[in-house]
C-alpha positions in Angstrom: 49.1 201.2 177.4 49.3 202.3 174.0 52.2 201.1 172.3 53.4 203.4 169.0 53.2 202.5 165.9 57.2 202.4 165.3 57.5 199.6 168.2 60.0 202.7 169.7 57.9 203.5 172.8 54.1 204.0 174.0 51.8 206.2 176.2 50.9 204.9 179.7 48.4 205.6 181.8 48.9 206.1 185.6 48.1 202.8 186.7 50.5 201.2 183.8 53.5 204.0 184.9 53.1 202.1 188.6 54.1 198.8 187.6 56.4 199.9 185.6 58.0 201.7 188.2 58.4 205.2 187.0 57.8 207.8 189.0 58.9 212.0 189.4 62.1 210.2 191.0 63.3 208.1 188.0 66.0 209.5 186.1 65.4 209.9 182.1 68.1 207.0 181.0 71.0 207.7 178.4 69.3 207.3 174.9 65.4 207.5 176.2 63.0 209.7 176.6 59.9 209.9 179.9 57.8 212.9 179.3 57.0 215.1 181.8 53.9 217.0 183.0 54.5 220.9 183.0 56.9 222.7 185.5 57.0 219.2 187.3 59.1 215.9 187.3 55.9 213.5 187.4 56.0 211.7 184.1 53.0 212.2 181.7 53.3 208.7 180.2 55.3 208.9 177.6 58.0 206.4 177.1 60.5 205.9 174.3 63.4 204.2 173.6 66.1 203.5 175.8 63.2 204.0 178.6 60.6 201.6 176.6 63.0 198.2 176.3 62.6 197.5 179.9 59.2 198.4 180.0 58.6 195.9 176.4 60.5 193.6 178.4 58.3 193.4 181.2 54.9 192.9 179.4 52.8 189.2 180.3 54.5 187.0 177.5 52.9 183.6 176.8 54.2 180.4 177.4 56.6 179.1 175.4 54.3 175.9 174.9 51.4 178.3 173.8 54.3 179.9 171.3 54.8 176.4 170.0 51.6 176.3 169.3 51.4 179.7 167.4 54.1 179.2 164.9 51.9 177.7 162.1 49.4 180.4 162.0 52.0 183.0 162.4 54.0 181.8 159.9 51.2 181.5 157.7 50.8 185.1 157.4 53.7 185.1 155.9 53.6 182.5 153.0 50.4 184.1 152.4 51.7 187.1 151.2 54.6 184.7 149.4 57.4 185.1 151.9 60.1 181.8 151.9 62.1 183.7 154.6 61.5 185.6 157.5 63.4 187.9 159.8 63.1 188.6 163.4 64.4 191.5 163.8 65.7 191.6 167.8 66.3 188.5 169.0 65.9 188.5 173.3 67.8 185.6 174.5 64.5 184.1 176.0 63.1 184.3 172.4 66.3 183.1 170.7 66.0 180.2 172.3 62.6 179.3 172.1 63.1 180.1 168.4 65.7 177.3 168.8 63.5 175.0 170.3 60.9 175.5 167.6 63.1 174.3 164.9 64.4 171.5 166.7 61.0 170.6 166.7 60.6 170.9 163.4 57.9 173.7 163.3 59.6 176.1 160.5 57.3 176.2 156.9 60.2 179.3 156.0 63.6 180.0 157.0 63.6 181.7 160.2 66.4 184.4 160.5 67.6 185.9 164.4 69.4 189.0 164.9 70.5 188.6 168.6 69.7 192.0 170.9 72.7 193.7 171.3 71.7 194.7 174.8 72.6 191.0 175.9 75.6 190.4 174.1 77.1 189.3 177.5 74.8 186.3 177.4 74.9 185.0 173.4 78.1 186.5 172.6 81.2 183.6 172.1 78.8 180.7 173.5 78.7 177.6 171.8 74.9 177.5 172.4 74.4 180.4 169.9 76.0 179.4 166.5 76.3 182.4 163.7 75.8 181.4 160.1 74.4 178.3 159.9 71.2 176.9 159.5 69.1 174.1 161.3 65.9 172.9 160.4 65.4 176.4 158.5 66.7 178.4 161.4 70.0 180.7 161.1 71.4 183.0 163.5 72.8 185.7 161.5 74.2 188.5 163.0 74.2 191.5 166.3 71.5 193.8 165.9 72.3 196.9 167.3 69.4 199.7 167.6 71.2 203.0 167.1 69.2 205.4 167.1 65.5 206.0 167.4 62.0 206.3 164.6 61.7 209.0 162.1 58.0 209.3 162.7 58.6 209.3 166.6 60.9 212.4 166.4 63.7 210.0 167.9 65.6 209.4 164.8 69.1 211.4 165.1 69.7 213.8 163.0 71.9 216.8 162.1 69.7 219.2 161.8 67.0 220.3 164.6 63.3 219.1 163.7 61.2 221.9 162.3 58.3 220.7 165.0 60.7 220.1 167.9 61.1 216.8 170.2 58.5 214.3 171.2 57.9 215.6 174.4 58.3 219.7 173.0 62.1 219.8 173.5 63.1 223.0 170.8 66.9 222.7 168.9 65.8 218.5 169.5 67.9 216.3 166.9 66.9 213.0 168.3 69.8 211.3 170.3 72.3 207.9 169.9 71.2 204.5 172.3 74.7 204.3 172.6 78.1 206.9 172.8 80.0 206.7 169.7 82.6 204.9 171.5 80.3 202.3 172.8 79.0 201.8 169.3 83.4 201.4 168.4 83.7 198.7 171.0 80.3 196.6 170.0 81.1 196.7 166.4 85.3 195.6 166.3 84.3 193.0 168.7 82.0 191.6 166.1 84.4 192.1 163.3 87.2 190.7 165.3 85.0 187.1 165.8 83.9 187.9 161.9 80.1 188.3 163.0 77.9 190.1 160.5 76.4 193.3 161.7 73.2 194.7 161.3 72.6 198.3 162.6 69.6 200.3 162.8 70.1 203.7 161.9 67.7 206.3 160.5 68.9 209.5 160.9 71.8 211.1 159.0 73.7 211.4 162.0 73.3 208.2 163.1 74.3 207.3 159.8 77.5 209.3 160.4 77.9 207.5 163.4 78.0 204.0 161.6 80.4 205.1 158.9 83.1 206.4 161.5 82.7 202.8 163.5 83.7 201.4 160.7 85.9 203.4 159.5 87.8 203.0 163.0 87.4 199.0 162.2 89.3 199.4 159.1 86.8 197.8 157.4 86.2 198.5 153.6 84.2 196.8 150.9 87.3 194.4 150.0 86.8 192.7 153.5 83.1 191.7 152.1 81.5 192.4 155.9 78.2 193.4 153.9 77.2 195.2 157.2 73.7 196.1 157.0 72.3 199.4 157.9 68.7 199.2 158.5 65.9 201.5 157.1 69.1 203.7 156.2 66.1 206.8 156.2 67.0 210.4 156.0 70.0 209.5 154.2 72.3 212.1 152.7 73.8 211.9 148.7 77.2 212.5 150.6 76.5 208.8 152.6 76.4 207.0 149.4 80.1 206.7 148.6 81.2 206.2 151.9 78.7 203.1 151.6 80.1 202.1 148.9 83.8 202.3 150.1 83.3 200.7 153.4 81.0 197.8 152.0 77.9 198.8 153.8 74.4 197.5 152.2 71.0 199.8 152.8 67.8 197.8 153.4 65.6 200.7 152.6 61.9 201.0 153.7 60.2 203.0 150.9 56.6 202.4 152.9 57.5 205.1 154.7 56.9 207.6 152.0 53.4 206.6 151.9 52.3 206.0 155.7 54.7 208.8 156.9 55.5 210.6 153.9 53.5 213.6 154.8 54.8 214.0 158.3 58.1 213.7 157.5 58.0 217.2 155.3 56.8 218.6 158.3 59.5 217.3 160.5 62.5 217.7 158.4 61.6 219.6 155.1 60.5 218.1 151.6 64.0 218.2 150.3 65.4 215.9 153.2 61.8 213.8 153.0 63.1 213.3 149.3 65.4 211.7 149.8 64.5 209.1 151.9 65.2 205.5 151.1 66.9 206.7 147.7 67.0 203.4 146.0 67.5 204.2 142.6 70.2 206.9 143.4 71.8 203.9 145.8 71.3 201.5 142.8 73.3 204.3 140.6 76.1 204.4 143.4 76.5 200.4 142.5 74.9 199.5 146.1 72.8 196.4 146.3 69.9 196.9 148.2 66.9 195.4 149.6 64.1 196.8 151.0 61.5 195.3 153.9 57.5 196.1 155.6 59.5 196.0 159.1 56.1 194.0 159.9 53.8 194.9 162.1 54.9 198.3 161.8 53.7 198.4 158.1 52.0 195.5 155.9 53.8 192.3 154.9 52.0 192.7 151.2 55.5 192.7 149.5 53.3 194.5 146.3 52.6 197.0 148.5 56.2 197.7 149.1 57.4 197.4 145.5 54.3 200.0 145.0 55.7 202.0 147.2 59.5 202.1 145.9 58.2 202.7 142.3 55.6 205.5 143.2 56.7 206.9 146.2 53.0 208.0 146.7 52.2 209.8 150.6 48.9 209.3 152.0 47.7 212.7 150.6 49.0 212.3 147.1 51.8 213.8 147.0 54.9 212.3 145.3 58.0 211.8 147.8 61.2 212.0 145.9 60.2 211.7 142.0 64.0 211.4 141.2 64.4 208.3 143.4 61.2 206.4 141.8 62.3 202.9 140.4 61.4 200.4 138.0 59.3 197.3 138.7 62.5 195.0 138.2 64.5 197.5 140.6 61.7 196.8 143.0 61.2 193.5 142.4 65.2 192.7 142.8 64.9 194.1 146.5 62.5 191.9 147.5 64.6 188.8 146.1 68.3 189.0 145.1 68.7 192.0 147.2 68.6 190.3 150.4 69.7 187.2 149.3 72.9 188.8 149.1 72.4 190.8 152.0 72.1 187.3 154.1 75.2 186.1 152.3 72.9 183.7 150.5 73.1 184.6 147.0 74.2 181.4 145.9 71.0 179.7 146.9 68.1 182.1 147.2 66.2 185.0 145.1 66.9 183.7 141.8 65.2 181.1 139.3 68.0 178.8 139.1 70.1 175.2 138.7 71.3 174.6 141.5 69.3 177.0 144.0 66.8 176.3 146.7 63.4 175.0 144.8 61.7 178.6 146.8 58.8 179.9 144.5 55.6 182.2 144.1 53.0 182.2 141.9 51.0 185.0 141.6 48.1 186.9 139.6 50.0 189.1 137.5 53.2 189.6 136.0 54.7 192.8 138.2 56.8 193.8 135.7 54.3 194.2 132.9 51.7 195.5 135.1 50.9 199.4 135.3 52.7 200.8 138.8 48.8 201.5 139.7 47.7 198.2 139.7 50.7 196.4 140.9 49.9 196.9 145.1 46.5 194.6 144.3 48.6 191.9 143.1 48.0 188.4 145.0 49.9 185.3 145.6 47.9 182.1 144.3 50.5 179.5 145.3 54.0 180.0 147.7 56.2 176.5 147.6 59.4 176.4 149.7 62.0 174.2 148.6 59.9 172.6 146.4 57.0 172.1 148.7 53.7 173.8 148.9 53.2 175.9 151.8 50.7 178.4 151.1 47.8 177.4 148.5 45.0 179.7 148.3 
């Protein structure tokens, strides 16, 4: 098995599509995707979303006492690149609670963020075992993820306009399609806003994006309710999107990476003027939006430099600038790494700021980013990272 690079699906071979039970007679589920060999109904190994969960969920898992055991060296990795929080991203129930266990036990060096799957809201959802908003020995659960849609660089993204190089598996007119029907999405969502539980949506393509903004919109939620729903990576993004975000209180965390690992495959899928404008930070910033912007680790590098390289130059891998209008300054850069989602996490009154009264969370690094030339700035290091006043990370 080869899993992709976006976490959205992988290639099996024969032996792998066995035992995980698909076959010419299993039907292509709502919201996935199982390629087919030619003129035939035998699958060719391809898997993506809504067909890859249940596959992801199947693969050999260690025990949760070898888990245990890896949460230093795993967290590690992260206050090594200067991280005082982390996020996990989509939360299974058998993860949310061993992530549970491991801060009872008191093995958190960082603050440890869950957004509970979506697909087992039945199990989390209204039980006193699964407690939004709080934190416990550096563990929060925050809000329902919901995955709406698929990866721009997997072709699963939705979007309003066909792909100029047509679908994963050669589909022609293919705009990607929802996980969910638009009215599922309505019921998920005002449940949530009814028991006043943040959400945090993954949404790529514009459509999807239209999606999101007519959920809430249905909600009759708007920025004065102060929701600060979260649309995630917030990609091919339209100029028409940002006032609507504004209105209806919804927050971008952008991932600017992608115009460097992806950046050059995205003109080819959807045209240089769409690839432009993806992850527009500075025209968001303009709109009054605050916004943050992530690695989505291990899809891309945790080197948070690398990322505020990436949101100032906007550089592909073949040179070529993506978006010169939405470049940024270091401090614009450096602001979605820190206050951004401080705020985004309803914790701007104790986190991403130097200041009385906040948590004692602190980096030291090599140079100054904001007096650095953009160039240079990606080879920046952290010397020292301290969380709440002690050091976790000395190099």
């Amino acid at each position: 098995m080869l899993i992709h690079v976006s976490m959205h699906g992988a290639v099996l071979n024969s032996n792998a599509l066995s035992w995980a039970n698909i076959d010419a007679k299993t039907k292509t589920p709502k919201g996935g995707i199982i390629a087919r060999l030619p003129n035939s109904e035998e699958p060719a190994g391809l898997v993506m979303e809504m067909a890859w969960l249940p596959i992801f969920a199947k693969l050999p898992q260690p025990t949760d006492d070898e888990k245990i055991k890896l949460m230093k060296p795993a967290q590690a990795m992260y206050t090594r690149e200067g991280y005082t929080q982390a996020v996990e991203g989509f939360t299974h129930i058998k993860d949310l609670d061993f992530l549970i266990r491991a801060a009872q036990e008191g093995k958190n060096m960082i603050d440890i963020i869950s957004l509970p799957a979506f697909t087992e809201i039945d199990q989390w959802f209204d039980n006193p075992a699964y407690a939004f908003g709080s934190y416990n020995n550096k563990f929060k659960i925050q809000a329902c993820k919901i995955t709406l849609d698929g990866s721009p660089q997997g072709k699963t993204a939705l979007v309003s306009k066909p792909y100029l190089t047509g679908g994963p598996d050669g589909e022609e007119n293919w705009k990607g399609e929802p996980t969910i029907t638009q009215e599922q999405l309505d019921e998920i969502s005002k449940k949530m806003f009814d028991k006043h539980i943040p959400l945090h949506i993954h949404t790529n393509g514009d459509a999807a994006i239209d999606m999101m903004i007519k959920t809430v919109e249905r909600a009759g939620i708007t920025a004065k309710d102060d929701r600060r729903t979260v649309i995630v990576h917030s990609q091919f993004q339209r100029q028409d999107h940002l006032p609507r975000y504004v209105e209806l209180g919804l927050v971008p965390s952008y991932f600017t990476l992608h115009t460097y690992f992806w950046g050059d495959v995205h003109m080819k899928n959807i045209g240089k003027k769409s690839a432009d404008f993806i992850s527009p930070m500075k025209s968001a910033k303009a709109a009054g939006l605050i916004t943050s912007n992530h690695s989505d680790f291990n899809v891309t590098p945790l080197n948070p430099f690398f990322i505020m390289w990436s949101a100032m130059a906007r550089q592909s891998r073949s040179g070529v600038i993506i978006g010169e209008d939405e470049r940024v300054d270091a401090y614009t850069a450096l602001q979605a790494l820190t206050t951004g989602p401080a705020y985004q996490f309803f914790e701007e009154d104790r986190k991403g700021k130097i200041k009385l009264g906040m948590l004692a969370d602190f980096v030291v690094i090599d140079n100054n980013p904001l007096k650095q030339a953009t160039a240079d700035i990606r080879n920046n290091d952290v010397v020292t990272t301290i969380k709440e006043g002690q050091v976790v990370y000395q190099r």
